[in-house]
N, C-alpha and C positions, 0 to 999 in steps of 0.2 A: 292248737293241736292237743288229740286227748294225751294224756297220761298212761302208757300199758305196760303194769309192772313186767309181765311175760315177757318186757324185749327189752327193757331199761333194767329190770333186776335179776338177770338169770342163774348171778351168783346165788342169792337167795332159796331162789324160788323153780329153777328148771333144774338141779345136778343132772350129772349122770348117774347111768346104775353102776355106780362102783363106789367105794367109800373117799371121802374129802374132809380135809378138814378146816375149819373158816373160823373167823370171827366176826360174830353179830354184835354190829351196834345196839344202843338204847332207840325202841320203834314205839309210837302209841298204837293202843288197841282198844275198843270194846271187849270187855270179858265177864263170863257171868261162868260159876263155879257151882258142879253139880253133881248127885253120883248115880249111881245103879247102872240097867243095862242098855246101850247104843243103840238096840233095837225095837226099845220100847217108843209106844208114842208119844210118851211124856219129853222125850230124848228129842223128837224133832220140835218140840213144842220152844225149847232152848233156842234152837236154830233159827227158825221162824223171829223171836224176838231180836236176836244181834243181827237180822239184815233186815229188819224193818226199820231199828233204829241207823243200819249204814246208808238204807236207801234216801231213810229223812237227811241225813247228814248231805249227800251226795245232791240229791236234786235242791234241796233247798238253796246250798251253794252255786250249783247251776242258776240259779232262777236269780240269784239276787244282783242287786244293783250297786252293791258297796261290798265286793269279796273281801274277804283278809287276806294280807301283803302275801303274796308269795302261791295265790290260786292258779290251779291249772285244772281243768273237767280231768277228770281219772275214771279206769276201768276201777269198781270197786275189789278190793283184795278178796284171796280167798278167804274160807273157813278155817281154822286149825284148830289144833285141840293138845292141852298138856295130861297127862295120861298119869294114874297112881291107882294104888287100890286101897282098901281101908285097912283101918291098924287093926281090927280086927283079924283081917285075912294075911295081916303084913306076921302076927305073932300065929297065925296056925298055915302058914306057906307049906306046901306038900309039892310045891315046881310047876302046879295047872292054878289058871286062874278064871274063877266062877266071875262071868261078867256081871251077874248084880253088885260084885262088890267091886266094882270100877268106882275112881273118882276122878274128875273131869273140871277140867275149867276149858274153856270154849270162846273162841276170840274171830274177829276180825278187825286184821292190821284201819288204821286210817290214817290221810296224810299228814306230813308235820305241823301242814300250815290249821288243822283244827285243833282248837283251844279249848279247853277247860268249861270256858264259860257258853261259850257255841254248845259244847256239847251238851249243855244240860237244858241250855232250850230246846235243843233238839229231841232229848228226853220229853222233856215235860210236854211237845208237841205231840208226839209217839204215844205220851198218855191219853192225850185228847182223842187222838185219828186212831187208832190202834192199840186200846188198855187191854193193859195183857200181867197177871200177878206177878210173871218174873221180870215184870220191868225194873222191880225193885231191888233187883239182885245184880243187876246190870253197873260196873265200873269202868270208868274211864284210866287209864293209867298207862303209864312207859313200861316196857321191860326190857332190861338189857342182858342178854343171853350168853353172851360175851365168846369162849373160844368153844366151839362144838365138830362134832366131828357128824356130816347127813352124807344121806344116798339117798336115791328115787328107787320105791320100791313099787314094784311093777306085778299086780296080780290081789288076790285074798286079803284083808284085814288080817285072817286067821291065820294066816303063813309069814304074817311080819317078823317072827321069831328067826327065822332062816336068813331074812336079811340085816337083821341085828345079830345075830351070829358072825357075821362079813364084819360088819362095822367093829364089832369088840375084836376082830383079831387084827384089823387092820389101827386098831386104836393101839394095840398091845406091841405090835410090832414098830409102831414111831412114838414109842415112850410116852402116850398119854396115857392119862387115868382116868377112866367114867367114874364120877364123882354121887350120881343117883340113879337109880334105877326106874327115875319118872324120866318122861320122853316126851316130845314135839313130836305131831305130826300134823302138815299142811297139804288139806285136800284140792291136789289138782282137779280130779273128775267128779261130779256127781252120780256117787254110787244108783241115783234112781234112775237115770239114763245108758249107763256104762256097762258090759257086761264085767263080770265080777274078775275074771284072768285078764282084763284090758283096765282096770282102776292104776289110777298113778297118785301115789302116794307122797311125799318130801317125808323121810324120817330125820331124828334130829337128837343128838342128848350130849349134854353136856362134860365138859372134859379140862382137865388139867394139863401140861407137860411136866414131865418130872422135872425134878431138879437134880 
């Protein structure tokens, strides 16, 4: 039976639209770290590379004869994205932020059971079928996110601000503290299919409890 994070992980990965607060485990990912603006083409160029490398990952495991302990065929996870802007724009902030100066790292989750060493044949296969310059920027790694407070936001990219407004007071009113002002966000829809007031969004930022 396949694996579909959508009904196995909903704490993750469905909230409601209201604020919650969780803690995330340590998850591996594909991640490759970039900056300027979301809507340039170089921006899907990123994209393209981490799900060629998840598709190599996903069927090759499919196809083989000797899986490693612990395989199940999976839906492959979505896209996310960790979100900052450069220290140049961090030292002249005026409260708007000019999307060229976005910086990005850009991931898709993979399951426990791929290892280190899989992954990098799986790279170096990706170079052969599918050489692309940013393969090279391309890391495998855990991250452990640990207590955060998400909501599913429902509508605009450009209106996430209204629903990070919710989250900071509902974070303020149960004695957490946002610790940065960088954020997670895990894309349900694809914005090329989607219309743009129907996008479902996971927002996501990390947080303290006071002491």
């Amino acid at each position: 039976m396949k694996y579909e994070w959508r009904k196995s992980e909903k704490a993750l990965y469905l909230p409601k639209a209201k604020p919650e607060k969780l803690k995330v485990p340590g998850l591996k990912f594909i991640t490759i770290k970039g900056e300027g603006n979301p809507n340039s083409s170089r921006f899907s160029e990123y994209i393209a590379v981490l799900y060629s490398l998840s598709y190599a990952i996903k069927m090759t495991l499919k196809k083989s004869k000797n899986p490693p302990e612990g395989y199940q065929d999976y839906t492959v996870y979505p896209l996310e994205g960790i979100w900052d802007i450069n220290e140049e724009a961090k030292e002249n902030f005026n409260g708007s932020i000019n999307k060229d100066d976005l910086v990005f790292t850009l991931m898709i989750r993979q399951p426990d059971f791929v290892t280190d060493a899989f992954y990098k044949e799986m790279l170096a296969l990706t170079h052969q079928k599918k050489p692309h310059a940013l393969l090279d920027k391309v890391k495998f790694e855990t991250i452990n996110e640990g207590l955060c407070v998400q909501m599913l936001h429902i509508g605009s990219y450009d209106k996430e601000g209204e629903t990070f407004s919710v989250m900071e007071a509902y974070a303020r009113e149960n004695d957490l503290i946002r610790l940065t002002k960088t954020h997670r966000e895990i894309y349900l829809s694809d914005f090329r299919k989607v219309p743009e007031d129907k996008l479902k969004t996971v927002l996501r930022f990390h947080v303290e409890q006071k002491s």
